[in-house]
N, C-alpha and C positions, 0 to 999 in steps of 0.2 A: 364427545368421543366416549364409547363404551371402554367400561373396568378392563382393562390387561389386552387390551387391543392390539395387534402385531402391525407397526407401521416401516414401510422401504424394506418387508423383509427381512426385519433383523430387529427392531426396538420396540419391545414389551410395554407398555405402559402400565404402570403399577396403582398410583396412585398420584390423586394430588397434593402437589405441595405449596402449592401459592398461584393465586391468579389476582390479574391485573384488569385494566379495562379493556383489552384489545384480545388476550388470550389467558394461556393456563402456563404452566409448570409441573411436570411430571415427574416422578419418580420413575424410573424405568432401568429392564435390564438389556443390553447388547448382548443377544444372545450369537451373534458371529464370536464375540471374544471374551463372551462371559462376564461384562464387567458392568457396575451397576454406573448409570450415567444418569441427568439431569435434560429431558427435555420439555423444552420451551415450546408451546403452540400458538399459531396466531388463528384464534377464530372464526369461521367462516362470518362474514357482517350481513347484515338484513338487507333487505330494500329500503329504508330509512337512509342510507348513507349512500352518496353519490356517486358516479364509476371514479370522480378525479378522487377523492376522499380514501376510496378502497385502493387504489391507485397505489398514491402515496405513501399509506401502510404497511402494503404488502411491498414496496420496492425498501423502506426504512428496515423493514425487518429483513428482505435480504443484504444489504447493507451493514447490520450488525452481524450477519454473518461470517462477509468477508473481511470488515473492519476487525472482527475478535480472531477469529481464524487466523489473518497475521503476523498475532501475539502471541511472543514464545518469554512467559519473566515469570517466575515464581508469586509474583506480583499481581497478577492477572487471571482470568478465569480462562481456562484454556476449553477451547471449540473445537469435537471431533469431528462434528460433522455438519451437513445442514440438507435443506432438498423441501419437497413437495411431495405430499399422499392423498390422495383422495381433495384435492384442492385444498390443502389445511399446509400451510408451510410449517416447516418444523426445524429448530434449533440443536443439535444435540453439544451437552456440556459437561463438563464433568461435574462428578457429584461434591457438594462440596457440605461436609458435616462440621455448622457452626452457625452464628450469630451474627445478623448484619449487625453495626452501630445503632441504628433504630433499635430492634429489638435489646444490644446490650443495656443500651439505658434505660429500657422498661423494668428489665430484669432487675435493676440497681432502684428504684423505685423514682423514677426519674431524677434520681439524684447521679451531679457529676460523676466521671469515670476517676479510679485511681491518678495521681498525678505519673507515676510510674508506666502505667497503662496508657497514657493518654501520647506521652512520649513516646512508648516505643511505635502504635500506630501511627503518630508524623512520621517517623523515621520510615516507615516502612512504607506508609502512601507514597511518600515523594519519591523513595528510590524508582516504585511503580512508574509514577509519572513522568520521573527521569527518561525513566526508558520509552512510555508512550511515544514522550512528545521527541524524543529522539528519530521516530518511525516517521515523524510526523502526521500524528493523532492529536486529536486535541478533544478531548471527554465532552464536556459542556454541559455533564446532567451531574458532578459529583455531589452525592449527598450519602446521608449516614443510610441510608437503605440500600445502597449499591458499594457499600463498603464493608466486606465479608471478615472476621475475624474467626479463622478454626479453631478446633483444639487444641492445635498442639500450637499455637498462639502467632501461625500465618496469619497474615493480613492481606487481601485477595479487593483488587477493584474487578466491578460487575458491570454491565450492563452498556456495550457500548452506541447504544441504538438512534443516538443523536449524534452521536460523534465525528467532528471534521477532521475529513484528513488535508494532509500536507503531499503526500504521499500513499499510492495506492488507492483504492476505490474510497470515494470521500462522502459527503455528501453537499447537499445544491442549495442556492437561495431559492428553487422551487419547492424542496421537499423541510424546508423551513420556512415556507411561506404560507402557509394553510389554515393559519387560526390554531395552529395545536398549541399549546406552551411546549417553548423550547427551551428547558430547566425548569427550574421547582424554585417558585419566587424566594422562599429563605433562604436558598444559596446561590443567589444569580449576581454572575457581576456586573456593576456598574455597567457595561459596556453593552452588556448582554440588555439589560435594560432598555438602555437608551437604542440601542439598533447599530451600534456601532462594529467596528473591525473585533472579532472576537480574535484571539489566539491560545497560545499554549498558557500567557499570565492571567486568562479567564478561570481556567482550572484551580492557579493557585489564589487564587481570591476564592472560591467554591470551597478548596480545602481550610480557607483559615476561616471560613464560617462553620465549616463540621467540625474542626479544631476546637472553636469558641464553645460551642455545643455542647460536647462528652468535655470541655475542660470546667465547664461552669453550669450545667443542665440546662442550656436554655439559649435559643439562637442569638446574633448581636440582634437580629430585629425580629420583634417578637409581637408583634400588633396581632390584632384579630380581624386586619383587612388587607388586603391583599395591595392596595393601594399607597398604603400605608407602610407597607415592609418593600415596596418598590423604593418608593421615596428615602425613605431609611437608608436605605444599601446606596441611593444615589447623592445622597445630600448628606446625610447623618452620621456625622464620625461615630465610632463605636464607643461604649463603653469600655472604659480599662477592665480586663479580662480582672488583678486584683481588689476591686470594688467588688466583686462578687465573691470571690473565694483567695481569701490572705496567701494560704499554704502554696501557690503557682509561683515558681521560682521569678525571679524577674526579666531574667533573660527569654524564657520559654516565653512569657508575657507580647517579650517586643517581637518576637518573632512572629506571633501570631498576628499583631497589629499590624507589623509592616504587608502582612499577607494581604491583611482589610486596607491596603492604601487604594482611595478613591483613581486613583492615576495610577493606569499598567507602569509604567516606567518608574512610580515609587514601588513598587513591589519587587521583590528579590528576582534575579536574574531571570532566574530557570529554577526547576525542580531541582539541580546537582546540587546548587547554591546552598537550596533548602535544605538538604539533605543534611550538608555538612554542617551549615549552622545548626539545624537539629542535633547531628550526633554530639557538638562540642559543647551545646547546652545540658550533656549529659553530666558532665563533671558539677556540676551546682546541684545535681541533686539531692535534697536528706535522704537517709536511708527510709522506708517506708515502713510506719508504724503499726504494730501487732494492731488490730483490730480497727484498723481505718474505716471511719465515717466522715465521706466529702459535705463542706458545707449544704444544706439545705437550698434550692433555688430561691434567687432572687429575681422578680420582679423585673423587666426593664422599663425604664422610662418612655413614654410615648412622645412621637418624633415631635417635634414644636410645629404648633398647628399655624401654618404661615401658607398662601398659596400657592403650587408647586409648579415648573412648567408641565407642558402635558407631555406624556407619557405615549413612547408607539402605539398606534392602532390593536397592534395584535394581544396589548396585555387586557384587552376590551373582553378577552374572551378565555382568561386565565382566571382557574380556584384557587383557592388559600392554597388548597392541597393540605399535607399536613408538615410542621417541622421536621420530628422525627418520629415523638412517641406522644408529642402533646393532643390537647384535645383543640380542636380547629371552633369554628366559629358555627352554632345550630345550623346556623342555614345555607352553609358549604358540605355540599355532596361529596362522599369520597372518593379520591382518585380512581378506586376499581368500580364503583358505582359509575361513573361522568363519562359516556362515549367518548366525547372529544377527548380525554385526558392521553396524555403521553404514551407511546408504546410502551415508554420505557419507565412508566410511575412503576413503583412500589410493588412488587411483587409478593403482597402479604398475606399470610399465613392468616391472618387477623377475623377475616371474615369466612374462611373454609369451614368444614367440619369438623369435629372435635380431632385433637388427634389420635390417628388409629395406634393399633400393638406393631412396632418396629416390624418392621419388614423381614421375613426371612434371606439368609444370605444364597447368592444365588446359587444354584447347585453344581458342583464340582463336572458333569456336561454339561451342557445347554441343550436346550431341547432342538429337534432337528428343526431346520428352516421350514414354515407353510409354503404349500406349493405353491406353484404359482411365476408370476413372470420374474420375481426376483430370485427365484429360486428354482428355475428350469428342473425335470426329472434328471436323475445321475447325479446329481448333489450326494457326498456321503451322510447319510440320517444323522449320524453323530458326528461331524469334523471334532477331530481332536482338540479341546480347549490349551490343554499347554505349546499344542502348534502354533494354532494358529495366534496365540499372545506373541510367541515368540518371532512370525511373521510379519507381525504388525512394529512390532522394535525393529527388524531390518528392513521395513518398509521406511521407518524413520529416517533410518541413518543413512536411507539413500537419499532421503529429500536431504538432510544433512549434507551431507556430502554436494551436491549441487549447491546448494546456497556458499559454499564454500568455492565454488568453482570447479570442483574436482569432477569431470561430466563425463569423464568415460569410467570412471569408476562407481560414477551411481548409477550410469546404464549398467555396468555390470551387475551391480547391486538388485537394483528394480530387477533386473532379466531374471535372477535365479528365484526371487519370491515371486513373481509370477508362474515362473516353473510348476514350483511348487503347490501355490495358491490352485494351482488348473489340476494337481495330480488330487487337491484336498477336496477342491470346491466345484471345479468344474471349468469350462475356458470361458463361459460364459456369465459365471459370478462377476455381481460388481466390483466384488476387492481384485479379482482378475484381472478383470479389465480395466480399473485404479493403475494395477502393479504397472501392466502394458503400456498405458498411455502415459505414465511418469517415464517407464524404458525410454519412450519414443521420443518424448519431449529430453529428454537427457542425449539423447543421438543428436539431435540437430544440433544443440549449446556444443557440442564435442567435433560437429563438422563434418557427422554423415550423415547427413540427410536422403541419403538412398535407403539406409537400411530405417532413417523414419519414418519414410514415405510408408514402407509396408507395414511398421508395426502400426500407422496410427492407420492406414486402412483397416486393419483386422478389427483396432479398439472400435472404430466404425461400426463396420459390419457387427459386430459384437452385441453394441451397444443399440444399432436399429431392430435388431433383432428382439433383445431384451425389454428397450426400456420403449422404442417407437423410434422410425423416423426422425419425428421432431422433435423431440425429447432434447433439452437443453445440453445434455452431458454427449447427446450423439452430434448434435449440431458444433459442438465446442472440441469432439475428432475431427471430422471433418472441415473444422475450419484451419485446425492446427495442419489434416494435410495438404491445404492450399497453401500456408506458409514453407513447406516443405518444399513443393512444388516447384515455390518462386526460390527457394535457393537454390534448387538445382538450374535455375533457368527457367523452366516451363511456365513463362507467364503465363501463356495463352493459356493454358491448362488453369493454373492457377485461379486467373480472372474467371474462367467458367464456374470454380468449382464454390469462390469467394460469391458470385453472386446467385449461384443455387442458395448457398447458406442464406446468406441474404434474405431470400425472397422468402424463405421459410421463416425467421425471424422475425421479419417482421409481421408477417401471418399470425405467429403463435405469440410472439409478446409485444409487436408494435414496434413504430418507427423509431422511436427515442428511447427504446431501452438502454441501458446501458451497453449489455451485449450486443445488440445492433448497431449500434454505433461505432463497437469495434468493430465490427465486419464492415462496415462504410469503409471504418479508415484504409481497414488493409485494404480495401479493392481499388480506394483513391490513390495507394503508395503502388499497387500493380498497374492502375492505369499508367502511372508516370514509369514505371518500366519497360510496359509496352508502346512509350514514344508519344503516347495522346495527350500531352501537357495539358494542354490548356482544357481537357476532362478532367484531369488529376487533380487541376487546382482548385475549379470548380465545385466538386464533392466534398475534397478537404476542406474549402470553404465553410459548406455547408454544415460538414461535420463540426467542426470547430467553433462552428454559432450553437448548433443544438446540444454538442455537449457543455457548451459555455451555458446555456438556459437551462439544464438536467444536472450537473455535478458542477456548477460554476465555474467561472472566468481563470480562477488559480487553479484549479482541479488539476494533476500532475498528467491524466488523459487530455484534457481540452488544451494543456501547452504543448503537447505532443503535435496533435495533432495541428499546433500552430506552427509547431516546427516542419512539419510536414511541408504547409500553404509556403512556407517562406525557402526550401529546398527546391520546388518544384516552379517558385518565381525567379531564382537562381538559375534553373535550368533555360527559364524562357527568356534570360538577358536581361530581368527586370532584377538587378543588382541594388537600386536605391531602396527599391519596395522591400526585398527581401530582407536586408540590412535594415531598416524598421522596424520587421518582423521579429526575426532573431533577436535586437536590443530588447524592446517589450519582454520575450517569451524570457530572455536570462534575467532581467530585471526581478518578472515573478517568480521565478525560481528560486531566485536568491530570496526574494520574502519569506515561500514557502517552504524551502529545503534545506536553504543556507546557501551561503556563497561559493561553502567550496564544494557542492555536492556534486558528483559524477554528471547529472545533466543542465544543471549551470555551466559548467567549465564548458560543455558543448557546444550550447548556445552561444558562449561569449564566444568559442574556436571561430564558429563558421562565422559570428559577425565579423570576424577578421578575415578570413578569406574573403566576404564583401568589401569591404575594406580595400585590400589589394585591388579587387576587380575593379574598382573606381577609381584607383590610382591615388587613395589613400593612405600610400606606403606607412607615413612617421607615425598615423595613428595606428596601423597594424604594429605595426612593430612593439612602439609600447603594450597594447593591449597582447601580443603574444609574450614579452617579458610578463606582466602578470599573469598572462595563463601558467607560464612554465614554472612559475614561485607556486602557483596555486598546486598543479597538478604533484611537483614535488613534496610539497605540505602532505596533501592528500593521501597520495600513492605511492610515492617514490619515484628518484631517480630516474631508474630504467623499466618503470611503467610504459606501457607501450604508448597510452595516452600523454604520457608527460614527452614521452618522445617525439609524437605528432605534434605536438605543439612547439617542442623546438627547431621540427623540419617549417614549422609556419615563419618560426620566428627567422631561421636563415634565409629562407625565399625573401622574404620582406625585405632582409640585410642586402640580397642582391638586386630587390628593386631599386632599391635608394644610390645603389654602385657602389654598395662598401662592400666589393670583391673579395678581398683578403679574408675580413670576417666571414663574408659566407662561406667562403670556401672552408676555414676551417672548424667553423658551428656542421655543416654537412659532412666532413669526414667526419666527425664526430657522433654523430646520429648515426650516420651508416654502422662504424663499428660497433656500437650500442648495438643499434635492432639486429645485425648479424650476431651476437653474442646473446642476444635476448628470444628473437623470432626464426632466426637461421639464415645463410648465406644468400639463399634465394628469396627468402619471403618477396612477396611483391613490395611493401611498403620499405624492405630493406634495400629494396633494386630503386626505387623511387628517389631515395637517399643519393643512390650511388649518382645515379643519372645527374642529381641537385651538382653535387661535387662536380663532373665533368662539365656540366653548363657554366661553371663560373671557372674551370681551369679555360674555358674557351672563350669569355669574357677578357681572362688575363691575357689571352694571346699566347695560351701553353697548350698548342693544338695536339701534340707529339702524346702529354700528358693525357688530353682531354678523347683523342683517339680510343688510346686503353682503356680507360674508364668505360666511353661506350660500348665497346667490344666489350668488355666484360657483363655491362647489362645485358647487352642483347644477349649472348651466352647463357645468363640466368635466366632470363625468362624464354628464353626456347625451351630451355629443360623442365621451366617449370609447367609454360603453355601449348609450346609445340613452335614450329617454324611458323605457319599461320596465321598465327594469334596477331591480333592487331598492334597488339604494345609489341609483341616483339618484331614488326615490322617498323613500327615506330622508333625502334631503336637500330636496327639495321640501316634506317632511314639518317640517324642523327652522326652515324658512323659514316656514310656514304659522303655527307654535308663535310665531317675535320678532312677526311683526306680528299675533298676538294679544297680546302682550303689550304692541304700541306702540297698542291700541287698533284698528288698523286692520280691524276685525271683518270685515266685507261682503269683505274682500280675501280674510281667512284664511277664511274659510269655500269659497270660491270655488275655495281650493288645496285645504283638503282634499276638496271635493267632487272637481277631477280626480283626485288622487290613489287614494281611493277607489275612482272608474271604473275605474280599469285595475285593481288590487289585485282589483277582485270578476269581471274580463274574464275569462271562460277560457282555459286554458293553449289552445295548438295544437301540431300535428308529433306 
């Protein structure tokens, strides 16, 4: 890529700052908002490398996109943007002016870091990591070159381009099965070695090897064969961190060794654990003395030479690589040298050209956009820089607001910088069509999906116009407005509009994309609303295998999508199969999100609706007392969720015939959701209807009369006279006063009822 090159229309490229084996790292300005940013490129590859190979790369590195993007911690390297130019994928990050831990121990003459310094980096990795693994992320590449210290003595984890998630776009045992090294042998854990279950305690074994590192200059295993620092990390207790350097408090010591336990379950909890044992190992500290010199490195012992079992296939094709700042072994190529190496080796500075005279600060305008398709004619030459910064902060604070739940206020939000964005930029700029498509998506979360329907056609049109057709970010309006569609009802519509995308999709990135696969889902969740079961389960099926082979079996999309297969087996009467389903999909849940995470609790719900359907009653029941302990743990009381679970748990009470209780767990619910959702909501009329079924169980028909007159009442008002529930309910009123004798009444009901029932459809 040529010097100061204008990439997506808006990102200068200045210079470079570090490259690795797969791409570069750029210094560059945003000149939409003037602000100086850090972008990452992935190389175009030779013919030398295979289509699966290039594959693989280019889906990891968009993968670190949406993995880092996620991330909102002071801890973390925060991701503006990401996209595709001229087939060259590009990362954009912010600039970050400072020193990874590689680089500071070079600086220090490979001599240990301050004991001072060394503590407050733990402190600060782990809070990081607290939070990753909180997302459920889990790093798998921590080493001191992906561990940023600035100047003003932030501590920034980098690079998450291996990284599993728990949650959110993850990555697969196919895009980890390639021959790449996945981590950097000096800091891989035991597990990660052996080929075993990796989690969030892999990281903290990773960190008490960078730990060992800047605390003593020199990794626990420090061979010059790669074989050899395998076996080390899997056999080889570590050296006492005090054998090398006296001055390490003793506490700071065990902390770090508990980190190195060979067994996840002897290592500390979680990162929070860590955290606080770190901070409370602060009080043991001596103060730090004027002109501090850490001892000199020592030497480590070589592992005892005894035969070792063997080692996964894939370390068959893993380098030394380097520790941090040592010198590796003659005849180990360096990580940016070695095609095969990592996306995510080393991004070092080490082998570039001298460096140049600092960069000028960018100029108080930015130069106007290059024409072109990112920047259609009518663009104003200069967009105001203090605007448009100031638009991009209320661009925030509406995605804020949304994560919050607050969605008619970040549509309003999103609506007026749109406004704006279109008087500054054009209706066709991409930050436009951003603002728009966030509006539109904030509409639907909010419950009007009519007025989403039009904005996300416009982002559509918009964005065909601009970017093409099939252009990922047009394909990704239009698929948002088939979801739209199917809320208002309009499958049919819907289904058309899900398998146009579709069939472009796969066109332009292939069957098993990840985004393909979402459009699979959604059209296997419309088929099943358009009544074609046994098509809906079928695709879901399918999807459910392919994204179990692409993002893996836990992947929080491939249990989705399991959830789907097991809703739509539900539908077809096949109650055992489903309740299987459901078990399995909360099981992994709870591995990979925790027990009480919002789509846990879900999974376990509908196992208990299976449950009842088989006449299961006493295990429903219990399993809805734990749901309802959980949901209140979680959420609260009068969560609407903790409420659906206790309208499970009274049905249940009324299958087993403990009347009395249900009846009064359902009055119960009812007043809740009316005070919570309002007098009519449906799930509040649901409630009411619960109550009246068991006052007519009791043989309190007088009582159970009123009860269904009042539902039907609400849902007339809320649906119309028509509406099927509320003939359904007119129906259940018709049935108490046949039972109170009132015959000439009940006949009269179901006669209207009837009427309409045999009325033909219209429209």
């Amino acid at each position: 890529m040529a010097e100061t090159r204008l990439i997506h229309g808006r990102y200068r490229l200045l210079e470079v700052i570090g490259r690795g084996g797969m791409g570069e790292v750029w210094r560059a300005t945003d000149e939409s908002l003037g602000r100086r940013v850090a972008v990452k490129c992935l190389k175009p590859l030779g013919p030398r490398h295979d289509d699966g190979f290039v594959t693989v790369l280019r889906e990891r590195f968009r993968r670190e996109a949406r993995v880092a993007a996620a991330l909102q911690h002071r801890g973390v390297t925060v991701v503006h943007d990401f996209g595709e130019a001229d087939g060259t994928l590009f990362l954009v990050m912010e600039l970050l002016e400072g020193r990874n831990l590689s680089q500071l121990l070079g600086d220090n003459a490979h001599r240990p870091l301050p004991v001072h310094d060394v503590v407050d980096i733990a402190e600060q990795v782990a809070d990081a990591l607290a939070y990753t693994h909180r997302q459920g992320i889990v790093h798998r590449d921590l080493k001191p070159a992906n561990i940023m210290r600035l100047a003003d003595g932030t501590v920034k984890i980098c690079d998450f381009g291996i990284a599993r998630l728990g949650d959110g776009i993850g990555a697969s045992s196919r895009l980890t099965g390639t021959g790449i090294a996945m981590g950097t042998p000096h800091y891989m854990s035991p597990e990660q070695i052996g080929g075993g279950e990796v989690d969030h305690r892999s990281d903290l074994y990773s960190l008490g090897c960078v730990l060992y590192e800047i605390a003593t200059g020199a990794p626990p295993f420090d061979q010059d064969d790669t074989w050899a620092i395998l076996i080390g990390h899997r056999d080889t207790p570590p050296e006492p961190l005090r054998k090398r350097r006296a001055d390490l408090p003793p506490l700071f010591e065990r902390i770090v060794l508990d980190l190195l336990a060979k067994a996840p379950e002897a290592r500390p909890a979680d990162a929070g654990d860590l955290r606080r044992r770190i901070t409370g190992s602060r009080a043991a500290l001596p103060a730090p003395p004027p002109g501090y010199l850490p001892h000199p490195q020592v030497p480590v012992h070589a592992a005892p030479a005894v035969p070792a079992p063997r080692l996964p296939h894939w370390t068959g094709s893993m380098t030394l690589g380097r520790p941090s700042v040592l010198v590796t072994a003659p005849h180990a190529a360096p990580p940016w040298e070695d095609p095969a190496a990592s996306l995510t080796g080393h991004w070092t500075t080490a082998t570039a050209a001298p460096p140049r005279s600092p960069v000028p600060p960018a100029p108080a305008v930015p130069p106007a956009p290059a024409p072109g398709p990112l920047a259609p004619a009518g663009f104003p030459a200069v967009p105001p820089p203090d605007l448009l910064g100031v638009l991009a902060g209320r661009h925030s604070a509406g995605l804020s607001l949304g994560r919050l739940g607050r969605w008619e206020e970040a549509a309003e939000a999103h609506q007026a910088v749109a406004a704006e964005r279109e008087r500054v930029l054009g209706p066709d700029h991409p930050d436009t069509l951003t603002s728009r498509y966030e509006q539109a998506f904030a509409l639907v979360r909010a419950g009007r999906p009519a007025d989403a329907l039009r904005a996300f056609g416009r982002v559509a049109d918009g964005r065909a116009r601009v970017l093409g057709a099939d252009h990922p970010d047009t394909l990704r309006a239009r698929q948002e407005t088939a979801y739209a569609l199917g809320r208002l009802g309009r499958h049919a519509d819907a289904h058309r509009v899900y398998a146009e995308v579709l069939e472009a999709r796969e066109r332009v990135m292939g069957a098993e994309h990840p985004d393909t696969l979402r459009c699979r889902h959604n059209l296997a969740f419309t088929l099943g609303r358009l009544g074609r079961l046994e098509e809906s389960y079928r695709m879901a099926y399918e999807v459910a295998a392919a994204r179990a082979r692409v993002l893996g079996p836990d992947h929080p999309d491939t249990l989705g999508t399991r959830y789907e297969t097991a809703h739509t087996l539900g539908r077809l009467g096949r109650w055992a199969d489903a309740l299987g389903t459901y078990e399995q999909v909360a099981a992994a849940r709870a591995r990979v999100l925790g027990p009480d995470h919002p789509d846990t609790l879900a999974a376990r719900y509908e196992a208990g609706v299976c449950l009842g359907r088989l006449g299961r009653g006493r295990e429903a029941l219990e399993l809805y007392r734990d749901l309802v302990a959980a949901r209140t743990r979680a959420q609260g009381a009068d969560d609407p969720e903790t409420l659906r679970a206790r309208h499970g748990l009274g049905v249940n009470l009324g299958r087993l015939g403990r009347w009395e209780e249900a009846l009064a767990e359902a009055r119960e619910v009812a007043a809740a959701r009316a005070r919570v959702l309002g007098p009519d909501h449906p799930d509040t009329l649901v409630s009411c209807r619960e109550a009246a079924v068991c006052l007519g169980w009791l043989g309190r028909w007088s009582e159970a009369l009123d009860g269904y007159r009042r539902v039907a009442e609400g849902r007339e008002r809320a649906f119309g006279p028509d509406h099927p529930d509320t003939l359904a309910s007119r129906n259940d009123e018709a049935q108490c006063l046949e039972r109170l004798g009132r015959h000439a009444e009940a006949v009269e009901l179901y006669r209207r009822v009837a009427a309409v029932t045999r009325r033909p459809a219209t429209g």
